[in-house]
C-alpha positions, 0 to 999 in steps of 0.5 A, a space after each residue: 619542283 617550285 612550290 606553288 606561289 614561289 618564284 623559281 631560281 632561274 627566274 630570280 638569275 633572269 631578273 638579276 641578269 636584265 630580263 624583263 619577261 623572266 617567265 618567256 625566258 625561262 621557257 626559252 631556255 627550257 627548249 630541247 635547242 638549248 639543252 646542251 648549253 641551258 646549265 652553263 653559268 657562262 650563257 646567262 652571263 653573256 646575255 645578261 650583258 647585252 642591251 636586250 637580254 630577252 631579243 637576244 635570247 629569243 634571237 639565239 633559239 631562233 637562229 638554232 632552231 634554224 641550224 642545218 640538223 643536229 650536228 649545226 646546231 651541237 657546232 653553234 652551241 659548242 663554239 658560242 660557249 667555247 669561243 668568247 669573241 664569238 659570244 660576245 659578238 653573236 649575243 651583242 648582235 642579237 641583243 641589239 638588232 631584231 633586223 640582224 637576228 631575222 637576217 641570221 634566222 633567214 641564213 642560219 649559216 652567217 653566224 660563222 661570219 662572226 668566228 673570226 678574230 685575226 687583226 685584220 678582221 679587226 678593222 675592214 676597209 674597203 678591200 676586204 668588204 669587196 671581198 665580202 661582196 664578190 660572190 654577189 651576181 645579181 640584186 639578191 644575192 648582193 643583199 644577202 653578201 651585203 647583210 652579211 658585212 653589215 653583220 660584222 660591223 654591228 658586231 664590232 660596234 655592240 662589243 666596242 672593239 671599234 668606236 662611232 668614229 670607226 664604225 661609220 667609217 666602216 659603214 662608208 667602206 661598205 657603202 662604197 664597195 657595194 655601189 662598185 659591187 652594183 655598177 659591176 651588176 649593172 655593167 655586165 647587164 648591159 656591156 654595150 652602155 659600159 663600152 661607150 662611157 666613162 662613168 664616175 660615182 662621186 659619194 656625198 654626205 656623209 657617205 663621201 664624209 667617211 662617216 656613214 649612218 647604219 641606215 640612211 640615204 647613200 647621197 651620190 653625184 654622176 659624172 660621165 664622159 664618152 670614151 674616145 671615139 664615141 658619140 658624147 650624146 650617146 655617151 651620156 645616155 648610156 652611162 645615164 642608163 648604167 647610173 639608174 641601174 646600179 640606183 635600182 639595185 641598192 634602192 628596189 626592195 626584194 625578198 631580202 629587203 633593200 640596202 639603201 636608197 641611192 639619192 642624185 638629187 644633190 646633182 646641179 638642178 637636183 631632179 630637174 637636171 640630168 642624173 649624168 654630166 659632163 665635168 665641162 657640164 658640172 663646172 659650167 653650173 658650179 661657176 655661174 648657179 651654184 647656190 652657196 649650199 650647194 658648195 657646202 655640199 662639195 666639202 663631202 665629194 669623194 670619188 667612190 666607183 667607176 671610172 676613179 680618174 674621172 672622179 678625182 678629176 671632178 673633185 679637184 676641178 671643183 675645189 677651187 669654186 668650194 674654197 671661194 665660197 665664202 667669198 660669195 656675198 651673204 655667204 654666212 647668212 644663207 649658211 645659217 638661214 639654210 640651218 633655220 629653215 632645216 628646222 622650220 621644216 620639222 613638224 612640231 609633234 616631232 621636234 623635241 624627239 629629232 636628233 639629228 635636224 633639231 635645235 641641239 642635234 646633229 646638224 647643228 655641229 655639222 654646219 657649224 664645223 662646215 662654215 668654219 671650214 669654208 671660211 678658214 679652209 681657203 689659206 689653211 689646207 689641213 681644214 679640209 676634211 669630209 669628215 665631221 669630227 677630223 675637221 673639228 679637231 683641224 679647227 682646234 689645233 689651229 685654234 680656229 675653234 676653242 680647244 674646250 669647246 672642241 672637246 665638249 663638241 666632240 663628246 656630244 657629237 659621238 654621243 648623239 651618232 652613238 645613239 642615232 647607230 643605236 636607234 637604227 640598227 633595231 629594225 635597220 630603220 632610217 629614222 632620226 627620231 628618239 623613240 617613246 617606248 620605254 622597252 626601246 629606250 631601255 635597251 638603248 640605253 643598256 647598249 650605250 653603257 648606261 645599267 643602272 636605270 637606263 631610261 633616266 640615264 639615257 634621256 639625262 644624257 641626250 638633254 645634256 650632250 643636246 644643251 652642249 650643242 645648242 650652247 656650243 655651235 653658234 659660240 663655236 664661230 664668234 668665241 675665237 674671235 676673242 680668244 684672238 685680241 684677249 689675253 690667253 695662257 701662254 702656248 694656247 693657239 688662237 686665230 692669227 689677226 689675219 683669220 679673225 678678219 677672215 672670220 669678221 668679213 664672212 660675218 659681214 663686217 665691213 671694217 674688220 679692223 675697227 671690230 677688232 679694236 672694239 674686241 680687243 677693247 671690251 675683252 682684254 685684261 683680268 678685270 670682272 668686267 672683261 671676263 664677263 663680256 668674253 662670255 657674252 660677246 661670242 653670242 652678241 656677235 652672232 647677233 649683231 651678224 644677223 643684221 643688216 650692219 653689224 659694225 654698228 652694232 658692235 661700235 654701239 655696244 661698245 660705247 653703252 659698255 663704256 658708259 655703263 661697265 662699272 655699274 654692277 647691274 649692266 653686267 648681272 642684267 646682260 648675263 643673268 636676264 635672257 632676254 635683255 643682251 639679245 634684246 640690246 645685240 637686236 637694238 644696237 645693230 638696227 639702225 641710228 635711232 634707238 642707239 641715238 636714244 640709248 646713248 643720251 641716256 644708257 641707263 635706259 638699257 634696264 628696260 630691256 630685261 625681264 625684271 624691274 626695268 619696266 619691260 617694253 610694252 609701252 605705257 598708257 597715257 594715264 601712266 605717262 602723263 602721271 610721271 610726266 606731271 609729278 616730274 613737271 611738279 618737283 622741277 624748279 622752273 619752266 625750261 627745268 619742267 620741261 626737260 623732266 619731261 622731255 627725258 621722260 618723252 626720250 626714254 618713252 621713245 626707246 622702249 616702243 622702238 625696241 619693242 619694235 625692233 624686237 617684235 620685227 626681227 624676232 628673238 631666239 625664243 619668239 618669231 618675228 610678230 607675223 601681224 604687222 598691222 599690230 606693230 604698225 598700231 601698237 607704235 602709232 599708239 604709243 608715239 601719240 600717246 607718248 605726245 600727248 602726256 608730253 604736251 600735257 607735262 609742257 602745258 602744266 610746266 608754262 602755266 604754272 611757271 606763269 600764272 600759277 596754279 590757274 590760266 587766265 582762260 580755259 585751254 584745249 589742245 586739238 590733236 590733228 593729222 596723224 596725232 589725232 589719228 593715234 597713228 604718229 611716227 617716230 619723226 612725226 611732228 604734233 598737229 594741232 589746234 589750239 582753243 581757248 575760252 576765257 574765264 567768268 570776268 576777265 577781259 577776252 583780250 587779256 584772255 587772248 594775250 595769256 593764250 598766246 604766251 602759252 603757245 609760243 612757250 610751249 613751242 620755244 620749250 619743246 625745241 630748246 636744243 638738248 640732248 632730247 629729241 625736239 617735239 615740232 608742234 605744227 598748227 598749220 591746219 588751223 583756219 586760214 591757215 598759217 595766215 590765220 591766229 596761232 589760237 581762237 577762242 571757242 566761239 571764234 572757231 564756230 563763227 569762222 566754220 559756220 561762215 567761212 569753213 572750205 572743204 579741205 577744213 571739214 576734211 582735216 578735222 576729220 581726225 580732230 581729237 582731244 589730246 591735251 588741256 581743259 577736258 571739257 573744252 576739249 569735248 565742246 570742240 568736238 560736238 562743234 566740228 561734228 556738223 562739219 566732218 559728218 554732214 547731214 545727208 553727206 556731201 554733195 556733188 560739187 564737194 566730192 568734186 572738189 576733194 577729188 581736185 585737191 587730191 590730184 593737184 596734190 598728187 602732181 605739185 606735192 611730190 618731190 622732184 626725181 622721186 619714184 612714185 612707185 616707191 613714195 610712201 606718202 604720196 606716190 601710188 597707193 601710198 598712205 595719202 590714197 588709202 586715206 583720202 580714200 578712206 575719208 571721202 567715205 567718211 565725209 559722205 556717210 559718217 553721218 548714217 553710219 556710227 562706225 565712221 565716225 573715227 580719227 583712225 585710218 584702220 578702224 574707218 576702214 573696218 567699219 566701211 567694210 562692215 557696212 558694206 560701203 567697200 568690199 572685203 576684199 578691197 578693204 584688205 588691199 588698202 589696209 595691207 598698203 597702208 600697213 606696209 607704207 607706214 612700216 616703211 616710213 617707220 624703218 627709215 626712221 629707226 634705220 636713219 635717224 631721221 624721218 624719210 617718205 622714201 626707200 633709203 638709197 644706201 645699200 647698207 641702210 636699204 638692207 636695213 629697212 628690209 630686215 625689220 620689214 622681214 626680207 633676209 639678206 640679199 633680198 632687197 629687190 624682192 621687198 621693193 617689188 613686193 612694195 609696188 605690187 602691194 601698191 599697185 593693187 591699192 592704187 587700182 581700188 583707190 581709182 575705183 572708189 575714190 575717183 571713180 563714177 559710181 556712187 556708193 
């Protein structure tokens, strides 16, 4: 007897051998059931050896207690001690799957299913599995006899006679013999329907793959024909009949549970369309709707029941459309959005657990795999297998796929269906979720191997095999492209010329053969600079391919990398700073301006990183004009001055359109900015402010260069348009005023004359041909117009606009602002235009009229011939002009009353409108949503062109372009531009209502 206080024997052997309960245990072993065997050194031994000594104790009482009297249980015990593969087999199980052990306690006799140990019993197929399933009559007894395999196939697995390859396969077998098992069921139920029809069973993922989970969807597709003589009609509906029968009996829970869910929804139409076809019927669809998932889907298609003449006539009718698949334009690109939806879809709470659908999990190796096959499958036919990890050793020997990364992949994929097996087979599950509970991750772990300290083990692991993926399935697609122009070892397989621009055309190139020298440029020889980009360049392939022209982007990085590969910090930057080479891939593959920008001045590629480079938010005006002054300061002379600050200007450009870019087409890390009106401010900010300092700089530079340190006259630039409005464009010129006021004692003609020169200065400076983007400056909203003095003086503005000042003035200045020169001139000028943007009282009748007028002829003289004013982001129908005469009126009319108004942006006068109930929310959100998207039109075709445009590109390349910053996937085109008229439909329906409307507001 165990003194009080003191732990027995048994109970420190139960924890040496793995029990987590000793106390339970040894109560268990205590029971009259065991008595027989409780002494024996061999039991604790072989319990201690499973993943779950505790269940596996608790499941071997169970099952004796359950034995048919005395001499069943003495037989169990006798051979479990006797016999080791029975022991092995029996306790693995137990240990392994409460699932299997409830099934055992139910039928007390299947343990004996366990006994056998002759070769074949080794390594079942199909045949003996149908043995298995013979005695089976109706659904019951179907899942008792399917139980009773599904046993000896856990038990294989648990103990290692057969790895994850061979036990989904044998998962598969069984699958297949129990749908025979259940179409036969349902036959003889019904020898009427069976008669009238041919009746195919086609197996689909991973069922039709050969590599089955323990618990998890049977996916299957039908196909029926009449049998001669009989009515096609009928045909169908008789086998439709047998085909929802045999779905019941897998699919029906009974007292014996269910076997699996029979899922037709990956049929044509999915469940819209008939659960039954006929081949014309399935080949009609695959030829003329199929979507590219769809044929992807067909990789796995394997004939399983029925009627196996008419399936494999299926198959081989169709494997033809599936190795043209890659043909089909956006091929790749709906194969890698379909993945990125797959992972959209997981719930947040769920997807750091998710070992099969998330980033790192089992899909990620299976789409990779399958892309590769369909691109390379069509000339080489040994890639065509169903099953995941046969194919990826095709890819490798045909150096399709890097040998190494072949080899981690497939590591990481048995890993993780190892794991997924183990999950499963507890309860006999369908669940894809790592579980929280360390008693659960315990055993796991113990079941994978892993003794030690199972739960760190485990989780270490799973990270590790889950990095290998993530890093891996991307990179497994663009490295061989390397592997193919680089300088490999001799006898290493690469992909021949002909492959590679295979792969390049799927990937969207249009002009695979330049790609290639460009490779071949970049990643060939010994150099440190060579070997660093064959490790960057498979990423950066992916990158530029998620674009609209990926050979720009290629072309463009190639040229940066010429320019900048001997500077060692290009390199450490792209490599060692995450952020920075998908930053450059997303910039150099836009479009025309940022690469256009980055060329005159590589260097500026620094600002892209996370570290020292600045970063890409952009600047405030403070900061831009303090480095634009001190530059003008230490130039000798006033062109010199200007050009430090017109590389200033350039270098300023690149950074807010790479944030723009980067910001709309999102990164690995961070979605697309889903806020456009965002975007649309934070580039109208940083352009105009960017404007100005380089205005201030020019200003600075020409005075100085002339005068010194002090102009004859007091000088103000007045920002006008969209540069007043803090809402310029990449390609918009400077709208101004200039205003000047002469000093105490000198003449107002010499005042004039130095005003004059600055003006012109400034202008010839800011358009001297460089390799700096010019900066226009346009004064044409001066009084009088273009007829009128380039600049007054401040005294000459009030006694032109308090004599002579027209409608269209007081509108125009509306947006008046400050942006250059003598601060408080400035600010004078503005207290003096006040009276006229915002009358007292508002505008009368005849002025509203008037404005409306000019709207209108501007609507018809103004618009370019032969375009669509559907698609006119500047003057056609609810473009940027309707939302902002419309806008202004409002601002003419009431600013006065309301201080809201009284600002030269276009999206905070709306706000304030809406809250002072001027204009409803809901209009107000039409209008800003169509002003928003027409300026990020324009905006596009900027960056994608390379010079400004009010209209849709009309080169089908350069349009895709636009609808990718603006968020519209390949092939969607014809959805941005009705989404575009739509938008502005609605616009122009408020702009008719408020703006030329009667009602007064």
């Amino acid at each position: 007897m165990t003194a009080p206080g003191r732990r027995s024997s048994t109970f420190t052997r139960l924890l040496r051998h793995g029990f987590t309960d000793p106390s339970a245990a040894e109560r268990l072993l205590e029971s009259t059931e065991l008595a027989p065997i409780r002494n024996d050194p061999v039991l604790l031994d072989a319990l201690g050896a499973t993943a779950d000594p505790d269940l596996a104790l608790l499941g071997l009482v169970r099952l004796v207690e359950a034995q048919d009297g005395h001499s069943g249980q003495r037989e169990l015990l006798d051979t479990l001690i006797a016999a080791k593969p029975l022991r092995d087999r029996l306790l693995g199980v137990l240990g392994a799957s409460a699932a299997l052990g409830d099934h055992l306690a139910r039928h007390p006799l299947d343990w004996q299913a366990l006994v056998m140990y002759e070769p074949q019993d080794l390594h079942p197929g199909t045949a003996e599995f149908e043995r298995g399933l013979a005695m089976a009559t109706d659904p019951v007894s179907l899942r008792v006899a399917y139980r009773r395999c599904l046993l000896s196939i856990a038990a294989r697995d648990v103990c290692g006679t057969t790895d994850l390859a061979e036990t989904a396969a044998e998962l598969a077998d069984l699958a297949t013999a129990t749908l025979r098992a259940a179409l036969a069921i349902a036959r003889a139920a019904a020898p009427e329907d069976a008669a009238l029809c041919r009746l195919a069973v086609i197996a689909m993922g991973k069922c039709g793959g050969h590599e089955l989970n323990y618990v998890s969807d049977v996916d299957v597709i039908f196909v029926g024909e009449a049998v001669d003589g009989a009515d096609e009609g009928k045909a169908l509906r008789a086998a439709t009949r047998l085909a929802s029968h045999l779905m019941r009996i897998c699919s029906e829970t009974t007292v014996e549970g269910s076997i699996w869910p029979v899922d037709a929804n990956l049929r044509p139409e999915g469940r819209n369309g008939p659960l039954v076809r006929t081949l014309a019927s399935h080949l009609a669809y695959y030829q003329r709707w199929a979507k590219t998932w769809e044929f992807q889907a067909l990789l796995k298609a394997r004939p399983v029941a029925g009627d196996i003449e008419l399936g494999e006539e299926y198959v081989a009718t169709l494997a033809p459309l599936v190795w043209q698949a890659a043909e089909r334009e956006n091929f790749v690109a709906d194969v890698q959005k379909m993945r990125r939806r797959v992972v959209e879809n997981i719930p947040v709470a769920e997807i750091e657990r998710e070992l099969k659908l998330g980033p790192g999990g089992l899909r990620d190796v299976e789409f990779a795999v399958q892309l590769l096959q369909l691109v390379h499958g069509r000339a080489d036919t040994s890639l065509r297998s169903g099953t995941t990890l046969d194919a990826l050793k095709a890819l490798a020997a045909g150096g399709y796929v890097g040998r190494v990364d072949a080899v981690q992949l497939d590591d990481a994929y048995r890993f993780l269906r190892s794991l997924e097996h183990r999950i499963q087979l507890f309860r006999l599950r369908r669940t894809h979720l790592v579980p929280e509970d360390e008693t659960d991750l315990r055993r796991i772990g113990r079941s994978l191997g892993l003794r030690t300290e199972p739960i760190t083990e485990l989780n270490r692991e799973w990270r590790r095999h889950a990095s290998v993926v993530r890093r891996l399935h991307e990179k497994l697609f663009y490295r061989p492209l390397l592997d193919a122009v680089a300088q490999l070892a001799p006898g290493e397989s690469r992909l021949s010329p002909d492959a590679a621009r295979e792969r390049l055309v799927a990937l969207g190139y249009a002009d695979p053969a330049s790609a290639l020298r460009h490779l071949e440029a970049l990643a060939s020889g010994v150099s440190r600079k060579a070997a660093i980009q064959r490790t960057l360049l498979p990423v950066l392939l992916g990158w530029f391919a998620d674009s609209a022209n990926p050979d720009a982007g290629l072309l463009n990085f190639r040229k940066v990398s010429d320019a900048l590969g001997k500077t060692p910090w290009y390199l450490r930057l792209l490599r060692d700073e995450g952020a920075a080479a998908e930053n450059l891939a997303r910039v150099l593959s836009a479009g025309r301006l940022a690469p256009d920008l980055l060329m005159r001045a590589p260097e500026a590629v620094a600002l892209l990183g996370d570290g020292d480079g600045g970063g890409l938010e952009p600047r405030d005006r403070a900061h831009l004009e303090q480095e634009i002054l001190a530059a003008v300061g230490r130039a000798s002379g006033g062109e010199a001055a200007v050009t430090a600050a017109r590389g200033v200007r350039r270098r300023e450009l690149f950074r807010t359109a790479a944030i723009d870019i980067v910001n709309s087409y999102g990164t690995e890390e961070t979605p697309a900015k889903a806020d456009q009106g965002a975007l649309v401010d934070l580039v109208g900010g940083a352009v105009s402010d960017l404007t100005a300092a380089t205005l201030a700089g020019t200003l600075r530079a020409v005075v100085r260069d002339s005068w010194g340190e002090t102009l004859p006259t007091r000088f103000a630039v007045i920002g006008m348009g969209r540069f007043g409005g803090h809402e310029l464009g990449y390609g918009s010129d400077a709208d101004v005023l200039f205003v000047h006021e002469p000093r105490e004692g000198v003449d107002e003609q010499e005042a004039s004359r130095a005003a004059n020169a600055v003006v012109s200065e400034m202008r010839r400076l800011l358009q001297i041909p460089s390799a700096d983007p010019p900066l226009l400056i346009d004064a044409d909203l001066r009084p009088e117009g273009k007829s009128g003095p380039l600049v007054r003086t401040l005294n000459s503005y009030e006694a032109y606009y308090r004599r002579w000042s027209l409608v269209w003035e007081s509108h125009a200045l509306l947006r008046a602002e400050p942006v250059a020169g003598d601060t408080d001139l400035g600010q004078r000028f503005i207290e003096l235009i006040d009276l006229l943007r915002y009358p007292a009282e508002g505008l009368g009748d005849d002025a509203v009229r008037e404005i409306r007028r000019l709207k209108a002829r501007m609507e018809t003289e103004r618009m370019p011939r032969g375009a669509d004013p559907t698609l006119h982001t500047k003057l056609g129908r609810g473009g940027l002009s309707d939302v902002e005469w419309t806008v202004q009126l409002l601002q003419l009319r009431h600013g006065w009353a309301e201080p809201g108004l009284r600002t030269t942006r276009t999206r905070e006068a709306l706000a304030a409108a809406c809250a002072a109930e001027l204009i409803s929310a809901e209009d107000a959100s039409t209008l800003d949503e169509a002003w928003v998207l027409a300026t990020r039109v324009r905006n596009a075709v900027m960056l994608v062109r390379g010079r400004a445009g009010d209209t849709f590109p009309s080169d089908g390349r350069e349009l895709a372009a636009v609808g990718r910053y603006l968020g519209y996937g390949p092939g969607h085109v014809g959805d941005m531009l009705d989404d575009y008229r739509r938008t502005t439909r609605r616009a122009r329906a408020v702009v008719e209502e408020l703006f030329y409307g009667a009602s007064e507001r």
